[in-house]
C-alpha positions in Angstrom: 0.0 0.0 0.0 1.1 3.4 -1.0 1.4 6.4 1.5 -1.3 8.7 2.2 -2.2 11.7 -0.6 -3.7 13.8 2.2 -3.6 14.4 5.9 -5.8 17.0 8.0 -3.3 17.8 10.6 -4.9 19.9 13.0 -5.9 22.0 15.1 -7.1 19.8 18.2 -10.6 21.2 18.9 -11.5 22.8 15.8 -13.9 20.4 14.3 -11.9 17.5 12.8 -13.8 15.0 14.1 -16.3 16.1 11.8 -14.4 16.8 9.4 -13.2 13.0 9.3 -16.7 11.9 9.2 -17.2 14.0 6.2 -14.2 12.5 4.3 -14.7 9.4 5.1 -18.2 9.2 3.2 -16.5 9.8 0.0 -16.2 7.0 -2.0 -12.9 8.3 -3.6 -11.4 8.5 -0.3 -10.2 5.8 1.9 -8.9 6.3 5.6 -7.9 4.7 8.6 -10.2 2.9 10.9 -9.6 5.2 13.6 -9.2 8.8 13.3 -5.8 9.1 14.8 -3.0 6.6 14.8 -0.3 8.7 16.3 2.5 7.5 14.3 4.7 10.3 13.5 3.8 11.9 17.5 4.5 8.5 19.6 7.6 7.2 19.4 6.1 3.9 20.7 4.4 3.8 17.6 6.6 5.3 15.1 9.1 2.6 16.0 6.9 -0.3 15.0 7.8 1.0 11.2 5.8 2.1 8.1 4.1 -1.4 7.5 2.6 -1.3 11.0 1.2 2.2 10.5 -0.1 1.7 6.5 -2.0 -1.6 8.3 -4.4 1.1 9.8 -5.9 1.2 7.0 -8.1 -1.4 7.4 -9.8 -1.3 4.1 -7.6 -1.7 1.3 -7.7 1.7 -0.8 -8.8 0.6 -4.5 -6.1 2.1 -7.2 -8.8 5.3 -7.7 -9.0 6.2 -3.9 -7.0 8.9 -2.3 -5.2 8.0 1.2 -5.4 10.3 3.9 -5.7 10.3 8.1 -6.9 13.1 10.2 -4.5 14.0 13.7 -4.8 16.9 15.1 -1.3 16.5 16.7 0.8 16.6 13.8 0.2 20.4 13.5 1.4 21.1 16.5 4.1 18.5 17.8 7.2 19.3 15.8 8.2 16.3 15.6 5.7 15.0 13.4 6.9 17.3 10.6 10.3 15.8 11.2 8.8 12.3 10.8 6.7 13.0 7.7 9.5 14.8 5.9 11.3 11.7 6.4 8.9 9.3 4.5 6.6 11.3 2.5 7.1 13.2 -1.1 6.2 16.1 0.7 5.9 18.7 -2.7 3.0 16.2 -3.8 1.6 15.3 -0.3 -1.4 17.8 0.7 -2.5 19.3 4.0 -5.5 20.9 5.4 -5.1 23.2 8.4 -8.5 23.8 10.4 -8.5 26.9 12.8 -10.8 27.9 15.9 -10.4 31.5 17.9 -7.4 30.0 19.8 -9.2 31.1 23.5 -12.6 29.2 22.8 -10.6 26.2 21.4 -8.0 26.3 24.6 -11.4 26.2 26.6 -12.8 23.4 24.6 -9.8 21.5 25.6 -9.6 22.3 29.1 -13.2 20.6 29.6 -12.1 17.7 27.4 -9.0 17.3 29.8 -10.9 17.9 32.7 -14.1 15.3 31.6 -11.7 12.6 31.5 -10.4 13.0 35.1 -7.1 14.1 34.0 -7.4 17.8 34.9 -7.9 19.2 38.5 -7.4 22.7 38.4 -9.4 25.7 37.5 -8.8 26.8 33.8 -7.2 30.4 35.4 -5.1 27.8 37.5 -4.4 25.8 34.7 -3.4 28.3 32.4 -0.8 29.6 34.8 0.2 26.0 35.6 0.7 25.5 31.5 4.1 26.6 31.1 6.2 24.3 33.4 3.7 21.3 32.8 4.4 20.8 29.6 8.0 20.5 29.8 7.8 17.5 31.4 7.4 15.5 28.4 4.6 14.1 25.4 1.9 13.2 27.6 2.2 16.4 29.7 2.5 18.7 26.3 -0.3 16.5 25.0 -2.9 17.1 27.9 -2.0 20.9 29.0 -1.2 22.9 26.3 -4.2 24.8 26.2 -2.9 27.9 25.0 0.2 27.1 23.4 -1.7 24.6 20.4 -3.1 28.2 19.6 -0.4 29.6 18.1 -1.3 28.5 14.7 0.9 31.0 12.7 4.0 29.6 13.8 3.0 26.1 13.6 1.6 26.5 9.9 4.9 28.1 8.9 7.3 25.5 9.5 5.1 23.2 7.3 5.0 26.3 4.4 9.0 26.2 5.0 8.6 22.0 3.5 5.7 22.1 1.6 4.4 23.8 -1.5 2.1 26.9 -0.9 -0.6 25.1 -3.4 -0.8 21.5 -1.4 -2.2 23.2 1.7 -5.7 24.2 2.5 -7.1 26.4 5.1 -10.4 26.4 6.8 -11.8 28.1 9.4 -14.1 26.2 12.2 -17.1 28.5 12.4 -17.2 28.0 8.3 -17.3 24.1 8.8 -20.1 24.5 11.0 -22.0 27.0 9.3 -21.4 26.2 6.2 -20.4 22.9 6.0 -21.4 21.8 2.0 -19.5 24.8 0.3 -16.6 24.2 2.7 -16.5 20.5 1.8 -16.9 21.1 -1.8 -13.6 23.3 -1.7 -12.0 20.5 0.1 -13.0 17.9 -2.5 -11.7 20.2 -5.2 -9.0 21.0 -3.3 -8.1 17.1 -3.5 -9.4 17.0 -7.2 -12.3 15.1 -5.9 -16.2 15.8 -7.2 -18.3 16.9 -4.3 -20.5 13.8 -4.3 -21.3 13.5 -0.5 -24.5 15.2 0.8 -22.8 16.4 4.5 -25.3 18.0 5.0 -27.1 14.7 6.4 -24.2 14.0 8.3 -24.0 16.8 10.8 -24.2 16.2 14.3 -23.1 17.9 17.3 -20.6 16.7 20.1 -22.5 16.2 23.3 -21.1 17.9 25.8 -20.7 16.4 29.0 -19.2 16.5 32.4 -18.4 14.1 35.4 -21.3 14.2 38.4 -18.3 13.2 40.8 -14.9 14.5 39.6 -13.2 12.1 42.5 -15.1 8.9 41.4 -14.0 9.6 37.4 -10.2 10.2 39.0 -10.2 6.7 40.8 -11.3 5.2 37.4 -9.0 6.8 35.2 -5.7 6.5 37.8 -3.5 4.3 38.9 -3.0 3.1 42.2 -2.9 0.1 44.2 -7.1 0.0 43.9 -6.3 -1.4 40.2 -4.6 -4.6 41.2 -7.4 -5.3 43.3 -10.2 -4.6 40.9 -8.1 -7.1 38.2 -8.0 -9.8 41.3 -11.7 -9.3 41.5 -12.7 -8.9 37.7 -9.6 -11.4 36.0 -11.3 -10.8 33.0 -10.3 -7.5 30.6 -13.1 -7.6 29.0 -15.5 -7.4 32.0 -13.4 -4.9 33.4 -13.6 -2.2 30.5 -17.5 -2.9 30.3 -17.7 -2.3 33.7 -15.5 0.9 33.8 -17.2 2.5 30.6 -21.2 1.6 32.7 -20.0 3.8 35.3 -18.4 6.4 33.2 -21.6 6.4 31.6 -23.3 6.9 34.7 -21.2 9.1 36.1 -21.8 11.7 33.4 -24.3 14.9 33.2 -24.8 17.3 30.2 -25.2 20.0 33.1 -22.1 21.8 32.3 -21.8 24.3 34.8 -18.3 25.2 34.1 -17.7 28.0 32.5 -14.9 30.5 30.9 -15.3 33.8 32.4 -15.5 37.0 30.1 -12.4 38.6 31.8 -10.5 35.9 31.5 -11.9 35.3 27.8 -11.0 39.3 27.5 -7.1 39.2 28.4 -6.1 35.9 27.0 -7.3 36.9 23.6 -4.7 39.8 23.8 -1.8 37.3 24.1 -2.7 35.8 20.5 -3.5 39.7 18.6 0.0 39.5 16.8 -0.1 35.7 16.3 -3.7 36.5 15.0 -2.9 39.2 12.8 -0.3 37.0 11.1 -2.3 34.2 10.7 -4.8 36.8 9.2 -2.4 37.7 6.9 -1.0 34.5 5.5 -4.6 32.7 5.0 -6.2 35.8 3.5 -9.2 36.1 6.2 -10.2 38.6 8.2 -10.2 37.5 12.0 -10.9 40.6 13.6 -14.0 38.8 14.9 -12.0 36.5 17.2 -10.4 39.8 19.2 
């Protein structure tokens, strides 16, 4: 199997979960089973080689179908770049860059963080926190790195420094939302594709959630000497993450009473004005609405 024509490579947040579902209706397109494989971001992975990554790709891609994968996280970890450089004809491979007003999409991944029982601070706290945590190493950066993923300017540009001006696309989340059908139809084109996909019938919304008891998701998710108990009780795997997912489910509400406050909101969206403004510049949109 060949290697992928196409990758959507971020940002986190910004709607490529959608965006994936969209793809993947085409019948000219063929991607991997899951959305995200990780390869050129976790070493663990990379270093089970190209044939172990192209066997994602459960369904064999038929001579006519375009390859691609969606991951959020090769836009922003720089080693990914690195990676793909490596292996890829990267003046015929094309990318698609999705962007989100960098303070609502640092948000959106705070509650994502927090959801999952990972994430015990206040976003003010956590914001603060962000600088020293993710120096600590992948997972860390992966997890907390709520404001620095939304420096997209920088990002973009070390890919415009590998790969020709004409192989990368740019879209904007609110567009994808709002207008989802033209959007996709300049992404077909974009990969000289007919827009023969009706996403309109596809749209759904991500439903938002949060735990009822923060401590109860924690002693789920963590590790700790309750764990070896559990697998003493529950021998079986299997059992185990049926029961752990029943009282996830449980567990959850789609009361979100957490919320980012406008002041907060108000000054961190002066820290990305320049990045913004650049951005603005390079894509050829206006963003003077995210300010």
């Amino acid at each position: 199997m060949r290697l992928p024509d196409f990758y959507v490579v971020g940002a986190q947040k910004c709607g490529t979960t959608s965006l994936h579902a969209y793809l993947n209706s085409h019948p000219s397109i063929c991607l991997p089973a899951g959305k995200e494989t990780k390869y050129f971001v976790r070493d663990d992975r990379y270093q089970l080689g190209l044939d172990h990554y192209l066997g994602q790709w459960h369904e064999r891609p038929t001579e006519n179908q375009l390859i691609g994968e969606v991951d959020p996280d090769y836009m922003y970890f720089e080693v990914a770049l690195e990676r793909m450089a490596s292996v890829l004809n990267m003046k015929k491979t094309k990318f698609i860059f999705v962007f989100r007003e960098p303070v609502a999409r640092a948000f959106s991944q705070y509650l994502m963080t927090y959801r999952r029982g990972v994430e015990e601070l206040d976003f003010e706290e956590a914001v603060v926190a962000e600088p020293e945590r993710i120096k600590r190493g992948f997972r860390e950066r992966s997890q907390y790195s709520y404001l620095d993923r939304g420096y997209y300017y920088r990002q973009v540009l070390r890919f415009l420094d590998k790969v020709d001006s004409d192989n990368v696309f740019y879209i904007l989340s609110e567009d994808l939302s709002d207008n989802t059908e033209s959007v996709m139809n300049d992404v077909f084109a974009f990969l000289g594709l007919d827009a023969t996909v009706d996403t309109q019938s596809l749209k759904h919304e991500h439903r938002g959630t949060m735990p009822k008891n923060t401590r109860l998701l924690r002693a789920i998710v963590s590790q700790g000497a309750h764990k070896e108990l559990v697998r003493m009780m529950l021998p079986f795997p299997n059992w185990r993450k049926k029961i752990r997912q029943k009282i996830i489910d449980w567990n959850e509400t789609e009361d979100i009473s957490i919320k980012l406050r406008d002041d907060t909101s108000a000054e961190l969206k002066k820290r990305f004005l320049e990045e913004n403004d650049k951005l603005s510049a390079l894509i050829g949109r206006d963003l003077g609405h995210w300010a």
